[in-house]
N, C-alpha and C positions, 0 to 999 in steps of 0.2 A: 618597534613593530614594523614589518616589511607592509610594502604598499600592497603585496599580495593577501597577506592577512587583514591588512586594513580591508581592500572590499570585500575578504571573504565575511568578516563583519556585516559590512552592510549589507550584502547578499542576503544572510543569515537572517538581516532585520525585515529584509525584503518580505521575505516567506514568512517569518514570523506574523509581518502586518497585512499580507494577504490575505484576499478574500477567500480561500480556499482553504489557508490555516487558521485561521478566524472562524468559520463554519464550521471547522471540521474541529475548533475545540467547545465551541457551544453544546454541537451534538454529543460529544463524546461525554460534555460534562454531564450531560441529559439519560445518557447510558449508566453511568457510573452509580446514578440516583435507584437504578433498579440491577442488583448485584445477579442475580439467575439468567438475566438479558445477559448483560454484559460478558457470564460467562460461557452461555452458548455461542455470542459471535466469537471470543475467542476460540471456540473445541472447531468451531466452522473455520475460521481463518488458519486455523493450527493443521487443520487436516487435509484441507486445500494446499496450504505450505507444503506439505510432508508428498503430498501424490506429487505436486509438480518437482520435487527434487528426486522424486524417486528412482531409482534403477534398476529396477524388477521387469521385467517383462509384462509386461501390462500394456491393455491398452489403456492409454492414459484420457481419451476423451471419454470412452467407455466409465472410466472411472470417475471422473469428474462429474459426466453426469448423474452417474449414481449418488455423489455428494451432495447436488444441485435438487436432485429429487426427495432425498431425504429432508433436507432441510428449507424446501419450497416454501408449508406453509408460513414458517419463523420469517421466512426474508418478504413474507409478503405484508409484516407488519411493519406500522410506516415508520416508524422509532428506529427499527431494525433495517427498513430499506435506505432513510435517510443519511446513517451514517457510517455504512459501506460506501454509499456513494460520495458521501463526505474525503473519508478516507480513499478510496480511490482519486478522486480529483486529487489531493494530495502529492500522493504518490508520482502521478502522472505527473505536476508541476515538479516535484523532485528528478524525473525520469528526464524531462526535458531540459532543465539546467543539467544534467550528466552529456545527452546527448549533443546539448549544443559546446560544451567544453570538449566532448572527444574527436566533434565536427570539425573544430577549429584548431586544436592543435595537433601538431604533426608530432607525431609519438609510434614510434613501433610496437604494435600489442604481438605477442604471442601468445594462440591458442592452441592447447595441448591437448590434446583427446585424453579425456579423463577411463 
């Protein structure tokens, strides 16, 4: 095994034994116990997914907050608010090991207008 995969290993172990992926599998497993929950945050996460990729002509804040308001009361329960924000902290520790490897290495990106 290359040294580079050795600490993508322990990187790996890093996040696994954080606190933010440790929260964010308590809550999740706490989700799971109530299957109707669980599948509204999905239709919510799925549809939010779907407007931000979208390429319609839309106003896309317009739209978002339409999402936001449909499903206000769901996220105002605290099961439901816990573990978005579980999940987000996540994300964001995943976002910032990206950003900080693209920071440091010298790499040519090309971006292509799709």
């Amino acid at each position: 095994m290359s040294y580079v995969e050795d600490c993508l290993k322990e990187l790996t172990l890093a996040v696994l034994n954080s606190e933010e992926y440790t929260k964010y599998q308590e809550i999740r497993g706490k989700i799971k116990l109530e299957p109707e929950k669980e599948r509204t945050i999905h239709n919510f996460r799925r549809r939010n997914y779907l407007l931000q990729r979208s390429k319609d002509n839309m106003d896309l804040f317009e739209e978002i907050d339409r999402l936001e308001q449909e499903f206000a009361r769901f996220r105002q329960e605290p099961l439901v608010d816990e573990y978005l924000a579980a999940e987000l902290a996540v994300c964001r520790l995943i976002q910032n090991i990206n950003m900080t490897l693209m920071e440091q290495i010298d790499f040519d990106l090309c971006f292509v207008d799709q």
